[in-house]
N, C-alpha and C positions, 0 to 999 in steps of 0.2 A: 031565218034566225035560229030558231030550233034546232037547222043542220048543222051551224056552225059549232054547238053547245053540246054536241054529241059528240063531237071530232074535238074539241077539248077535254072531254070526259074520257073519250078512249085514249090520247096522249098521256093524262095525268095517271092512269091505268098503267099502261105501259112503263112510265119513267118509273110507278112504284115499283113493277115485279123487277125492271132491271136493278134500280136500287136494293130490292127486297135479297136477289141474286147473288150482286156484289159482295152485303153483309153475312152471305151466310158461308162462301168462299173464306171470306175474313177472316170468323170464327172457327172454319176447320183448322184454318192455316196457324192462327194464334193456338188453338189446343194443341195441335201434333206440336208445336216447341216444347209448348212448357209440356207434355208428356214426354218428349224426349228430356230436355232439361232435367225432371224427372227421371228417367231412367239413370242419364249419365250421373245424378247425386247419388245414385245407389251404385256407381259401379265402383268394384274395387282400386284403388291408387299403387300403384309398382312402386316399392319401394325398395332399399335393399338395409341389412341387418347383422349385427355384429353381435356375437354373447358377451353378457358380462363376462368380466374374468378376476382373479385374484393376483396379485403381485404387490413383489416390493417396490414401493417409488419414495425417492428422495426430494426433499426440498434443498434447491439447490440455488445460487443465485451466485450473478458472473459478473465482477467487479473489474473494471480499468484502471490501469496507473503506470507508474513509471521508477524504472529501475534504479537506484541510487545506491554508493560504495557502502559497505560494511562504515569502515572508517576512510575517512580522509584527511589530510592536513596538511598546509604551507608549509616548505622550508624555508626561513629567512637567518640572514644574517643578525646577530647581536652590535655589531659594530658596523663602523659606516668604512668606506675604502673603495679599491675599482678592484669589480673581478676579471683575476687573474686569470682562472681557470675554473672550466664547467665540465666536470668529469663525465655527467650523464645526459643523457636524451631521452623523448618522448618515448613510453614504452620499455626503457631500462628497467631490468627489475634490481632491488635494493636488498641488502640483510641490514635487520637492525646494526648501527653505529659506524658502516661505512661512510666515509668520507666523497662526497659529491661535489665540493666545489672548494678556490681557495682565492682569500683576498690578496692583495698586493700588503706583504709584512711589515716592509723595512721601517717606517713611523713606530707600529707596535714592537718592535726589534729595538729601536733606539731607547723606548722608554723603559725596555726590560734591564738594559743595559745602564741607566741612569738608573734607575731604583737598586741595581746591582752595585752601583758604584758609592752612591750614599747610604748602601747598608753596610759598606765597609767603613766611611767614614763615622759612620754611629759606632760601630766597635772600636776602635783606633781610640776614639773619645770615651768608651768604657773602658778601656783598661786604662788609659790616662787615670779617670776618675778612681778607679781601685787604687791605682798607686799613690793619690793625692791622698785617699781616707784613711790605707795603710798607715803611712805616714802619720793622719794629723792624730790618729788614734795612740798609735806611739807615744807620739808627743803629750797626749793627753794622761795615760797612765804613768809617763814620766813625774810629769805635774804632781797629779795626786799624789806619789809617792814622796818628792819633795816635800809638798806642803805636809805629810805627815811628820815628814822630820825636821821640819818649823822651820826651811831652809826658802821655799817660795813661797809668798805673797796668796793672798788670797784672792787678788786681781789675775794675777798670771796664774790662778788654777782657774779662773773662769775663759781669761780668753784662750787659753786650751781647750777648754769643751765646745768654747767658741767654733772654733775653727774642726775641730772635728766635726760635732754636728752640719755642717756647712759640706763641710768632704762627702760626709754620707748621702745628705740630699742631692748635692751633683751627681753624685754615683746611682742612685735611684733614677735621677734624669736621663743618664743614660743608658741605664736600663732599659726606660721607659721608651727612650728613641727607638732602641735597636729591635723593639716591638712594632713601633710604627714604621722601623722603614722593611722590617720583614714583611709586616700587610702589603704597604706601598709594591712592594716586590712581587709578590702573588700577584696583587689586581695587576700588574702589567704582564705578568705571564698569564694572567686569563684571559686578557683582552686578547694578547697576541696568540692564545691557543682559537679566538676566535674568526682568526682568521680562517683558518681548517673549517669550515662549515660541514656538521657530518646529519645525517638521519637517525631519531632514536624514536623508539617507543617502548610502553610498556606491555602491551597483552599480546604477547605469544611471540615466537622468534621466527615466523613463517617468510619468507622472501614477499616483496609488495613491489608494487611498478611505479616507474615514475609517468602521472597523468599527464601534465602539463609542464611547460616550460615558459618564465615569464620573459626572462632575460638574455642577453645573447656577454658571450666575452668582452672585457676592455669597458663593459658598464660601470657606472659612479653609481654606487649604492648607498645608500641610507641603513641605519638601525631598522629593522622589521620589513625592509621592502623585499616581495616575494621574487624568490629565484626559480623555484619547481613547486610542484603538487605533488604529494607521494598517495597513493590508494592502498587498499585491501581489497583485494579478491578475489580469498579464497570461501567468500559466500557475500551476497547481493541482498537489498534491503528491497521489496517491494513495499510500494509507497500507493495506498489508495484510499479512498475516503469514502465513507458508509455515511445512508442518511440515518433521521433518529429513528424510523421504522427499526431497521436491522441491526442497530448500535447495542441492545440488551443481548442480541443472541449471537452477533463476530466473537466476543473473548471464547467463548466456548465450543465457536464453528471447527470445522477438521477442511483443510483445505483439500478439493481431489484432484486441482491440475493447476497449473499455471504454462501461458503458450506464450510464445512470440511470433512476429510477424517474418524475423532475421532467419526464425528455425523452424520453417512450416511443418504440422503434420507431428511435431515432438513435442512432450510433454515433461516439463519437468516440477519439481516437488519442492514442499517446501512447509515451512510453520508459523502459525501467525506469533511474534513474541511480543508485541506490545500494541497497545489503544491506547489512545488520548483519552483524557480521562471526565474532557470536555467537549462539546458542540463546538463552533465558532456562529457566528450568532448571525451572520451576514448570507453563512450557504446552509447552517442547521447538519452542517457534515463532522464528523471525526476523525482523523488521519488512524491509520492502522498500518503499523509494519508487518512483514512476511520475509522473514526470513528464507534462504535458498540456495543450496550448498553450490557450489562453483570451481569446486577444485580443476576442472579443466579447463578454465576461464573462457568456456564460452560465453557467460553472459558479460555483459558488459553496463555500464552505469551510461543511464540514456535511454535506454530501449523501454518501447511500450509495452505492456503485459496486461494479459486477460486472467485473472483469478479466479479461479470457479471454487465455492466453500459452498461445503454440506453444513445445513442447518438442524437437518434432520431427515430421519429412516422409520420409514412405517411399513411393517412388513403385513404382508395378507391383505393389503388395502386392495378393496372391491373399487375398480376401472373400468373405464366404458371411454371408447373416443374422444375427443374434443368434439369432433363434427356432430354425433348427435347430444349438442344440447341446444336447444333453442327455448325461449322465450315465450308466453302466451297470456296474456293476463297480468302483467310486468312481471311475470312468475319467471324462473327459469327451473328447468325442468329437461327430462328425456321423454322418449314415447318408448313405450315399451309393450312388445307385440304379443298378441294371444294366439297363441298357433294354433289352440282348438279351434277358434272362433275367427282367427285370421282379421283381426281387429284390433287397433293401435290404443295404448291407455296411458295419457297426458299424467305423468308424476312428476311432483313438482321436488326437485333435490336442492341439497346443499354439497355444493363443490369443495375438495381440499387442491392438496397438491397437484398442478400438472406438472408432467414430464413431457417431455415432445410431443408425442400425438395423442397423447393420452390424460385424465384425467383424475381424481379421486373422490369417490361417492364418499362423504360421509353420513350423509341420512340420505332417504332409508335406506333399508337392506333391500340391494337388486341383485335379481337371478335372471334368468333366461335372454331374451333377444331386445335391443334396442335397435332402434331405425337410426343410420346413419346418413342413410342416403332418401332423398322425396319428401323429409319428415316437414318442409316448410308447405306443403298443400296438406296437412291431416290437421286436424281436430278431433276433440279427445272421443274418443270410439268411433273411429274411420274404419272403412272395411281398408284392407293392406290386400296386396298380393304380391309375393316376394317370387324373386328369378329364379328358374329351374336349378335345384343343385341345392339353393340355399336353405339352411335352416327351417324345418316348417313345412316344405315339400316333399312328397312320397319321395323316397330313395335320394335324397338329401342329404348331405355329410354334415356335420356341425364344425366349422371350422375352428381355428384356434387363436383366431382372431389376429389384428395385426401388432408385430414385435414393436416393444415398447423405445421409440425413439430416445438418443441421449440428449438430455436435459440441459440445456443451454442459458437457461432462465430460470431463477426462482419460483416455485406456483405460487400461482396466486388464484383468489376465487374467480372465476370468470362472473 
């Protein structure tokens, strides 16, 4: 009994020391991590680093729209009739007052010719009437002189005057005819001048093209129904809409490019000449024209267009990448590195203008190196150690950092 109790006792011996063993294995194992874990919080993080620098950058911002004529306008006819003849086609160019199309005359022809003809008859009936008032006038100072010499009646001096007065108001009536059939006369030679359909305008005498064509020859046309479109293009309206952000500072933008898709790679120019002087209430936008000179008519009404307008020019504006700013603390900020000490230092800024790749500090005032690159493993006083060559390293050149990409988008804060 006793033996068995001693050989339990030297088991429960034994299972301790191996147990005792096991944990002490344990504990080296768990120390040497977290000692390394340890070291590696203290090792330097690779990063790489740009200098601040100074420059001009522009607040810039790139508007969409579409090309529309200077001027446009319908030709139509004033009177109704079948055309005749269509002198022009798509793409004819016009000078003001030329003749483009002509109706079939011969109706307006007939009624020139009937208004000619009763305005002869209204004369024929004025001189008639002269000769009648001639006459009764005569007659009538004949009168009076008898009755002065107590020879006629003083009935037969009235219906003398009678009858004169009478002359004269015939005579007045055809007067009055041969007025109205001169008017009558005219409206039928305007109507029949409108058979002639010609092109007119008022501002400036420059040649214009004809855009469209609606009708073809031997058509029955109506009063105002469209025969051509005639354009202006010797400058183009670009047509784009600003929200209310940019709507206070477009009348006073400077445009620096407008492109198209028809003319890759060119740039052409142009001025904004008018703003709506209202929102529309449904997109919060405001229509804005840009005017764009055209004299070698390559643009054309239709085409899509990218407007790029300068809002503004800050010169000497302190830049640093895009890439180093990052976030920490909902802060946004740079790191910016101590090359004595080779140690990152989380400052928190206020961004202005970017331009391409670049960005504008407006608080604080930064100097020396930011982290552009590694900067999402650092916290604020991180050991850094930057790539041979750069910034901060014996026999290390300070670079000049990277040129300032062209601006395709308005800045905005990040």
């Amino acid at each position: 009994m006793k033996g068995v109790t001693v050989k339990r006792a030297i088991a429960a011996v034994i299972v301790l020391a191996i147990l005792a063993l096991i944990g002490w294995r344990i504990y080296r194992k768990v120390s040497a991590e977290q000692g390394a874990n340890r070291g590696r919080g203290r090792r330097a993080v690779p990063v790489e680093a740009t200098a601040v620098r100074r420059q001009t950058v522009y607040d810039v911002e790139e508007f969409t729209g579409t090309l529309v004529a200077k001027s446009q306008f319908i030709v139509a006819p004033k009177v109704s009739g079948r055309l005749e003849k269509l002198l022009v086609n798509i793409g004819d160019p016009v000078n003001n007052g030329d003749e483009i199309a002509k109706l079939d005359s011969e109706e307006y022809a007939q009624q020139v010719a009937q208004a000619t003809a009763e305005l002869e008859v209204s004369r024929a009936n004025l001189a008639d009437s002269a000769s009648e008032l001639d006459a009764a006038t005569r007659e009538f100072e004949r009168a009076k002189e008898l009755r002065e010499q107590q020879v006629a009646s003083e009935a037969e001096l009235d219906q003398a005057e009678a009858r004169s007065r009478a002359a004269e108001a015939k005579h007045q009536v055809a007067q009055a005819q041969i007025k109205q059939k001169e008017a009558a006369l005219k409206v039928a030679e305007t109507r029949l001048g409108y058979t002639r359909i010609r092109v007119a305008w008022e501002d400036g005498e420059a040649p214009r093209a004809v855009a469209e064509r609606f009708v073809d020859e031997g058509a029955m046309l109506k009063a105002n129904d469209p025969i051509v479109s005639v354009v202006d293009l010797s400058s183009v309206i670009a047509v784009v809409y600003v929200i209310e952000r940019d709507f206070p500072q477009i009348s006073a933008g400077k445009v620096r490019s407008i492109t198209t898709d028809a003319y890759p790679g060119q740039e052409f120019t142009g001025e904004i000449v008018r703003r709506a002087p209202v929102l529309k209430e449904e997109s919060r936008q405001a229509r804005v024209e840009i005017e764009i000179p055209n004299a070698d008519g390559r643009l054309a009404p239709g085409m899509f267009v990218r407007v790029r307008v300068e809002f503004a020019e800050h010169d000497n504006a302190v830049v640093v990448p895009v890439s180093a700013l990052v976030r920490r603390d909902s802060r946004q900020g740079v790191f910016v590195v101590d090359t004595k000490q080779m140690k990152a230092r989380f400052v928190p800024v206020t961004a202005g203008i970017v331009e391409g790749g670049l960005v504008e500090i407006l608080e604080p005032e930064l100097e020396g190196l930011v982290v552009t690159l590694g900067q999402h493993l650092l916290e604020n006083g991180a050991a850094v150690a930057l790539p041979q060559g750069e910034p901060g390293d014996e026999g290390g050149e300070r670079p000049e950092g990277p040129p300032a990409a062209e601006a395709v988008n308005r800045g905005r804060r990040p």
